[in-house]
C-alpha positions as CSV (number, residue, x, y, z in Angstrom):
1,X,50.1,6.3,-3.1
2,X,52.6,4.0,-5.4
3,X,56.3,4.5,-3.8
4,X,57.5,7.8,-5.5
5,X,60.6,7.6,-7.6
6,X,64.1,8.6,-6.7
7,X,63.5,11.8,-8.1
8,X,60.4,12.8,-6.1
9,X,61.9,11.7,-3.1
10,X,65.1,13.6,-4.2
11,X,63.0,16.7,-4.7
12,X,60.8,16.2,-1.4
13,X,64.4,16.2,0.7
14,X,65.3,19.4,-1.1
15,X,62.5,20.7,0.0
16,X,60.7,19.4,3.0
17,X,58.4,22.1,4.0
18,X,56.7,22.5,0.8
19,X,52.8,21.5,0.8
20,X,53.6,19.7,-3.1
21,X,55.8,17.2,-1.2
22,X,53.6,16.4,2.0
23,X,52.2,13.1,0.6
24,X,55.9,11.8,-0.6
25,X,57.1,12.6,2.9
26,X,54.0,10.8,4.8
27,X,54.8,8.2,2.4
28,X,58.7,7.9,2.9
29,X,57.8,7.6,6.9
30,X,55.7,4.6,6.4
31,X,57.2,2.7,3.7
32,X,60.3,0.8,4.6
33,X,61.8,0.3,1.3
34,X,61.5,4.5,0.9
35,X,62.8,4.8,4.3
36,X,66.2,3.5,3.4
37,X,67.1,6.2,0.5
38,X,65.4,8.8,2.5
39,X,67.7,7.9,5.6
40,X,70.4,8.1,2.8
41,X,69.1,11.3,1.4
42,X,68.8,12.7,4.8
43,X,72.8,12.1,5.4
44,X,73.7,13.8,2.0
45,X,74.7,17.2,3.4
46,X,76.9,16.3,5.5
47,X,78.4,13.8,3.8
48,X,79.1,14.7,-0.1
49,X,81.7,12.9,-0.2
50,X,79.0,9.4,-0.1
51,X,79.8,10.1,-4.0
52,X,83.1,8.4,-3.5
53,X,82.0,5.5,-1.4
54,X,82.0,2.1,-2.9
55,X,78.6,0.3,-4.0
56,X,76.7,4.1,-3.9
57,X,74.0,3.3,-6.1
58,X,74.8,6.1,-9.5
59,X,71.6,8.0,-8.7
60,X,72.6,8.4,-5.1
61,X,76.3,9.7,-6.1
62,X,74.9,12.2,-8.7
63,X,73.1,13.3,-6.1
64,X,75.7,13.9,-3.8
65,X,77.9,15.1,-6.4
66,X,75.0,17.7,-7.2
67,X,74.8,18.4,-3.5
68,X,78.5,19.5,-3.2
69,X,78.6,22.1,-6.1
70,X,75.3,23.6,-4.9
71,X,75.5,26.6,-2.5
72,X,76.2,26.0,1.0
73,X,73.0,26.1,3.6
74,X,72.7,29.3,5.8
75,X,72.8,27.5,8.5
76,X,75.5,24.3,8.6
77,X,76.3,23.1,11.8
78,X,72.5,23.4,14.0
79,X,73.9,20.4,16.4
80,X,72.2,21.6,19.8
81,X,73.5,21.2,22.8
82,X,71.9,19.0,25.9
83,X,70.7,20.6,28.8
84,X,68.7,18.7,30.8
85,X,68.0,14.9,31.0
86,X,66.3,13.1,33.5
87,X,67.5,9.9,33.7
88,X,71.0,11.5,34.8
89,X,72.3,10.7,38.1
90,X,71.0,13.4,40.7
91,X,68.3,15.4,38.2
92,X,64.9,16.5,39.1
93,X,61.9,13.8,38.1
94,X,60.3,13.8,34.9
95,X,58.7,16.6,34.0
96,X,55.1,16.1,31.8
97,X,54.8,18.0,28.6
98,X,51.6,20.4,28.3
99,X,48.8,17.6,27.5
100,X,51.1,14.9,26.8
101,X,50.7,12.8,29.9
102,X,53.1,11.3,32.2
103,X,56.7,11.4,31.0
104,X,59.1,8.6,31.8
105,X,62.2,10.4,31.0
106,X,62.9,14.3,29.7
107,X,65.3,16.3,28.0
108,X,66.1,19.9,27.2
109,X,68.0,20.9,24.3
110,X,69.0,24.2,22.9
111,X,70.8,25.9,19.9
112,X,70.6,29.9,19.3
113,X,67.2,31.2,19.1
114,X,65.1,27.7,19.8
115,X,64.8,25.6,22.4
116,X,63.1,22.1,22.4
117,X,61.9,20.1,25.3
118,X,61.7,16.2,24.6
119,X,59.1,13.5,26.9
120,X,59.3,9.6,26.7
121,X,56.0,8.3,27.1
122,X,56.6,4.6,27.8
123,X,54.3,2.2,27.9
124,X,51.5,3.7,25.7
125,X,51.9,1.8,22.7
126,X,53.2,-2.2,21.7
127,X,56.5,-1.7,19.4
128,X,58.0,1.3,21.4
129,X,57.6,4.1,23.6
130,X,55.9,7.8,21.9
131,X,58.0,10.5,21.8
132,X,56.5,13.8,22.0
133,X,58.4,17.4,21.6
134,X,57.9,21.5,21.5
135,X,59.5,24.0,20.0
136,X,59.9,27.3,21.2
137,X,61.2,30.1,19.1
138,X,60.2,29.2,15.8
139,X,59.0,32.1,13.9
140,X,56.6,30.2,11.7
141,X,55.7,26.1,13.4
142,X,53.3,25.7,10.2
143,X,56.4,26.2,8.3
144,X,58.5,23.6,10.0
145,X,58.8,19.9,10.0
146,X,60.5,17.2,12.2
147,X,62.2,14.2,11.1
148,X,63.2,11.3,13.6
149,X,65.9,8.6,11.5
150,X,67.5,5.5,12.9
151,X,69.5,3.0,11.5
152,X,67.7,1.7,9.2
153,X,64.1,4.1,8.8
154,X,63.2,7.5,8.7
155,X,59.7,9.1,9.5
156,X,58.1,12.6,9.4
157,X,55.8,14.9,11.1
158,X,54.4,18.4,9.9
159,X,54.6,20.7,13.5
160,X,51.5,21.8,15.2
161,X,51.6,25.7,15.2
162,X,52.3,26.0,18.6
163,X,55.4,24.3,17.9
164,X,54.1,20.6,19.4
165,X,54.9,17.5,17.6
166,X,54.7,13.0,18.5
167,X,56.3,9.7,17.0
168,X,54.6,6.5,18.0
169,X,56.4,3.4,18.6
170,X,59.9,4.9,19.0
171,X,62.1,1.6,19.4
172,X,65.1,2.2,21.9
173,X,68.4,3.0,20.3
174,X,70.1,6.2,18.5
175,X,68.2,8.5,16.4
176,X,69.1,11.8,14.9
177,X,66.2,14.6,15.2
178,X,65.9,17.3,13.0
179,X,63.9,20.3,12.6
180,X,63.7,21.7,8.9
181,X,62.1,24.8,7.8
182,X,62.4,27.7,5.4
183,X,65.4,29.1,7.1
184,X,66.0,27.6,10.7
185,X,67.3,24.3,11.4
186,X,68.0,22.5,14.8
187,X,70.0,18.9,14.4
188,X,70.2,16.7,17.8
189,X,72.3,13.9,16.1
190,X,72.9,11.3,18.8
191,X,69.4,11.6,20.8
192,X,70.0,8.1,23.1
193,X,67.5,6.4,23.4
194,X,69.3,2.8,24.2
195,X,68.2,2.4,27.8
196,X,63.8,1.6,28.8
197,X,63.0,5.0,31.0
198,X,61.5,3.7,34.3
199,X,58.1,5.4,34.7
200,X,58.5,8.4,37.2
201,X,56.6,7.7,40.1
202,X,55.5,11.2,41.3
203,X,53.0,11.0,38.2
């Protein structure tokens, strides 16, 4: 498809989950010109205050302005918090995720109700390790989506409904990770990935 206007894309981050925005989304995660104003879209609420910043482009702002004097979310604050990691001093070896292969690193994180477990596959791919996830105690996957954003691109993924989902080519750095559905959200906003996991050797 032909990049989608600001509009569409505004819509599409309104609502992620619905099937009328699927092919903007795919879009938006592939296209690096889209991916900047989706990153941007995706830091809007939490930050409506991007309407005062210099050089906002107008659309952005309105948005943002529009943003603030809408309703607030059910759920604000969905940071979860870290449980597990295995490349910590002292933890247990990597851990592989059901038919995901051998994992060079793994982490555990939790907020209320969900859980999600996180494997670094390293070395499968040129361009960056795959990151693969699950979800446990969603009460509708098909529902949910996940969205992986870095500095400077965003990308997408519809979850499978057991609650499974994979990004290819994940460069090393910070990303925030986000789960979005109809009314359940988990946010891990600093998931550091800056340092190559070694391969665990007991796989």
């Amino acid at each position: 498809m032909n990049c989608p206007d600001f509009d569409e894309l505004l819509a599409a981050r309104a609502e992620p989950t619905a099937p009328a925005h699927a092919e903007v989304l795919a879009h938006a995660g592939a296209c690096p010109q889209c991916a900047r104003t989706w990153t941007a879209l995706l830091r809007l609420d939490a930050a409506p205050a991007a309407a005062r910043w210099p050089a906002v482009p107008e659309r952005l702002a309105r948005a943002a302005r529009e943003l603030a004097r809408a309703p607030a979310r059910t759920v604000r604050d969905a940071s979860a918090r870290l449980l597990f990691d295995s490349a910590a001093a002292g933890s247990r070896p990597a851990l592989a995720l059901r038919g995901a292969g051998p994992a060079a690193r793994h982490l555990t994180f939790e907020y209320g109700a969900l859980s999600l477990e996180l494997a670094v596959l390293a070395g499968e791919h040129v361009g960056g390790d795959t990151l693969v996830g699950q979800f446990a105690g969603l009460r509708d996957p098909s529902e949910a989506c996940c969205m992986l954003t870095g500095a400077d691109v965003s990308r997408w993924t519809p979850l499978q409904p057991n609650g499974d989902f994979r990004f290819e080519r994940v460069t090393p750095g910070r990303w925030l990770l986000a789960l979005e559905s109809e009314d359940q959200r988990f946010v891990v906003p600093e998931l550091d990935l800056a340092a190559p996991a070694a391969r665990d050797p007991l796989h």
